[in-house]
C-alpha positions in Angstrom: 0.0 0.0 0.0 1.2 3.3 -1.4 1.3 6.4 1.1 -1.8 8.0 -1.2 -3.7 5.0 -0.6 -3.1 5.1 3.1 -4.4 8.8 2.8 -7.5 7.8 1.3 -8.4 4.8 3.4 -8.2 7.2 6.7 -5.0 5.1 7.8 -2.2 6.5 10.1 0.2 8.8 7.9 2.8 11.2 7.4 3.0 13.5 4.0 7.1 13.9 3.4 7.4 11.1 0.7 5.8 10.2 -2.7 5.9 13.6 -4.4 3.6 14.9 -1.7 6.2 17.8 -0.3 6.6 18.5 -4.3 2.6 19.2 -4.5 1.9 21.0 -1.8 4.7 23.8 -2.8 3.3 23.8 -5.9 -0.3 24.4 -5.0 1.7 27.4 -3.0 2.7 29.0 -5.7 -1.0 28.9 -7.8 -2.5 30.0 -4.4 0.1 32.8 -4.5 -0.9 33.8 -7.6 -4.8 33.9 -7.1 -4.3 35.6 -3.9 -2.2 38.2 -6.1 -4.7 38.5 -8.8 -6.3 41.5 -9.1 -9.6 42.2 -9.1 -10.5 43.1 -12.4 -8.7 40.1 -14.0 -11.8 37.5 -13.8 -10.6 35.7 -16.6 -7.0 35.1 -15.1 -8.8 34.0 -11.8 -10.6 31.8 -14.1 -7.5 30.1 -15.3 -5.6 29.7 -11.7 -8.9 28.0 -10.2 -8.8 25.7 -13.0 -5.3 25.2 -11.9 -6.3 25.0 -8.6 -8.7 22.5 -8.6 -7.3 20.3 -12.0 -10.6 21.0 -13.7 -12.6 23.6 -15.1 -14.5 25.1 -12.7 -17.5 27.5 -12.9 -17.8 29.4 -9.2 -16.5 32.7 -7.7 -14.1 33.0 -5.2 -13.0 35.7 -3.1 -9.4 36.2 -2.6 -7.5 35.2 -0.5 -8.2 31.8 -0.3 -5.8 29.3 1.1 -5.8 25.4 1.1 -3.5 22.7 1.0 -3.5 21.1 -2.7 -6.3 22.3 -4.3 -6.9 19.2 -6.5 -8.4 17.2 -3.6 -11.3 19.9 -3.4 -14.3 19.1 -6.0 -16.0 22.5 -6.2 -19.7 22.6 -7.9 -21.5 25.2 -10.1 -22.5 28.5 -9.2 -20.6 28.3 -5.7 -19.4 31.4 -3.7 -16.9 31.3 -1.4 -16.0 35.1 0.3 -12.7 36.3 1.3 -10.1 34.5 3.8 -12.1 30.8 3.7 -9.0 27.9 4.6 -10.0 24.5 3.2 -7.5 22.1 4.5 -7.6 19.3 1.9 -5.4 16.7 2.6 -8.5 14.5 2.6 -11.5 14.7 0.4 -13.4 17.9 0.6 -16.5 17.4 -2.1 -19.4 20.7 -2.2 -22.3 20.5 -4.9 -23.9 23.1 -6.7 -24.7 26.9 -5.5 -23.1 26.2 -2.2 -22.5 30.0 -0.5 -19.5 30.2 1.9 -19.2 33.1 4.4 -16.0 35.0 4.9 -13.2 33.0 7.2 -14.7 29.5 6.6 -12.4 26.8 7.5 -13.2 23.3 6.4 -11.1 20.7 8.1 -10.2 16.6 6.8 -7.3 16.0 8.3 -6.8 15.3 12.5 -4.0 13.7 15.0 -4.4 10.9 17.2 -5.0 12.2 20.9 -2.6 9.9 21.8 0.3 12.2 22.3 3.2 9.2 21.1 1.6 8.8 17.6 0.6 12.9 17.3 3.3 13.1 14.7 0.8 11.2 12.4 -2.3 11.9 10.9 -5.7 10.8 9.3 -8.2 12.3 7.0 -12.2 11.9 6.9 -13.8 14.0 3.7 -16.3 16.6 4.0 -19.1 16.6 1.8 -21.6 19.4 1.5 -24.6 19.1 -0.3 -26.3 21.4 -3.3 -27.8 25.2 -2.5 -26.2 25.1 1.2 -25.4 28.4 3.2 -22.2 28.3 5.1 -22.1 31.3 7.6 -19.6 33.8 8.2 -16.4 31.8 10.5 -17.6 28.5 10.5 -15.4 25.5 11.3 -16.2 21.8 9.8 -14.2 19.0 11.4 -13.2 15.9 9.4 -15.7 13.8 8.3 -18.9 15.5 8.6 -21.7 15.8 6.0 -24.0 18.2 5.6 -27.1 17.8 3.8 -28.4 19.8 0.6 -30.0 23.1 1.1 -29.3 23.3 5.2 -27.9 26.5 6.7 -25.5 26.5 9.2 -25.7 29.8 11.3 -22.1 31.6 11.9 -19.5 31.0 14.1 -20.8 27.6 14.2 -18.4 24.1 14.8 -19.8 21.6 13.4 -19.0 18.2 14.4 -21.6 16.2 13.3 -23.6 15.3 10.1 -26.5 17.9 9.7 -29.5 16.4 7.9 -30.7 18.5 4.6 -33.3 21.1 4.4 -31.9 22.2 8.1 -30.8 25.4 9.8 -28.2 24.3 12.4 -26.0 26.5 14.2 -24.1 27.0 17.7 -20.7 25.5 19.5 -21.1 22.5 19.1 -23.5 22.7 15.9 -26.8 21.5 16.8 -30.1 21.6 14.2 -32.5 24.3 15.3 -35.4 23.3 13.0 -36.4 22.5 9.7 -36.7 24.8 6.4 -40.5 24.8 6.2 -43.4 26.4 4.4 -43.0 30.1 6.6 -39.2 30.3 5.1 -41.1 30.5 1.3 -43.6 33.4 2.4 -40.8 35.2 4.6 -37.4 36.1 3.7 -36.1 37.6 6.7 -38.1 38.0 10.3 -41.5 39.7 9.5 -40.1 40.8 6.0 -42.2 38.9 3.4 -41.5 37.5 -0.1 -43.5 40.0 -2.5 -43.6 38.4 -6.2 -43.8 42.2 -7.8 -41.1 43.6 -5.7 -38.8 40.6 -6.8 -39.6 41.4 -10.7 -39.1 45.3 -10.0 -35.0 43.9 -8.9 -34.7 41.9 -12.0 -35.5 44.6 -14.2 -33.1 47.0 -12.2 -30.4 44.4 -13.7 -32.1 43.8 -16.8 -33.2 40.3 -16.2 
């Protein structure tokens, strides 16, 4: 068994051999340049997440960004993620479609044994996120946790466990408050209601 493949199997493992040192400086030096970009160069920022992830990808990102490789992160359509987010990706880190991260999100995969003798090693556990999630403002996922399509977990949050979809979760630890329900599609915000007419009025101001 390859190093990689202990990786991915969530064995025991250290990440100086195979090429691995090699990688991760590289992926320094496209995260470099992204973080450099400026920000009326969309279509260079458009070439060094491509880079980034070793695939085309279609989202917007808000620099800086910082992660380990890049190419362990599978990042889905239409996703936002706002300034100073840190996805450590030694593991798997896999986010649908529309997902919305708030500034300073970190996403972890990788952990140490408590034992303090072995805490020279490590494991990973991927993160999955489901489609059309919100991700508030300075929220930290720990290795292995999933989170269920179109769920909202409130900011600040630590989320240790899975969160179910259709939720709105939030606290320290991250607990599920209650469902998405019919009330969220008449109300936006409080007591501030969903008018049909005043939505049509903004997509004309944009010339939708």
């Amino acid at each position: 068994m390859t190093m990689r493949e202990r990786i991915l199997q969530g064995k025991l493992f250290t990440d100086e051999c195979e090429g691995l040192p090699q990688e991760r400086l590289a992926a320094k030096k496209r995260m470099k340049a992204f973080n450099d970009s400026a920000p009326d160069e969309p279509e260079k920022r458009t070439e060094l997440m491509n880079e980034i992830f070793g695939k085309e990808t279609k989202a917007w990102i808000e620099p800086p960004f910082y992660f380990c490789y890049g190419t362990h992160i599978t990042l889905g359509e239409g996703c936002y993620i706002n300034m100073n987010c840190n996805f450590i990706d030694n593991g798997i880190i896999e986010i649908g479609e529309k997902v919305m991260f708030g500034p300073g999100v970190t996403i972890a995969t990788v952990g140490h044994p408590v034992n303090p003798e072995l805490r020279e090693y490590m494991y990973t556990d991927p993160v999955k996120i489901g489609k059309n999630c919100w991700i508030g403002a300075n929220v930290t996922i720990c290795p292995g946790v999933t989170i269920g399509e179109n769920s909202i977990i409130g900011a600040g949050s630590l989320v240790l466990h899975d969160v179910p979809e259709n939720s709105v979760a939030a606290g320290n630890p991250c607990k599920v408050i209650r469902s998405i329900n019919e009330r969220d599609r008449k109300y936006y915000y409080k007591d501030r209601e969903i008018d049909p007419e005043d939505l049509l009025e903004e997509k004309k101001l944009r010339g939708k």
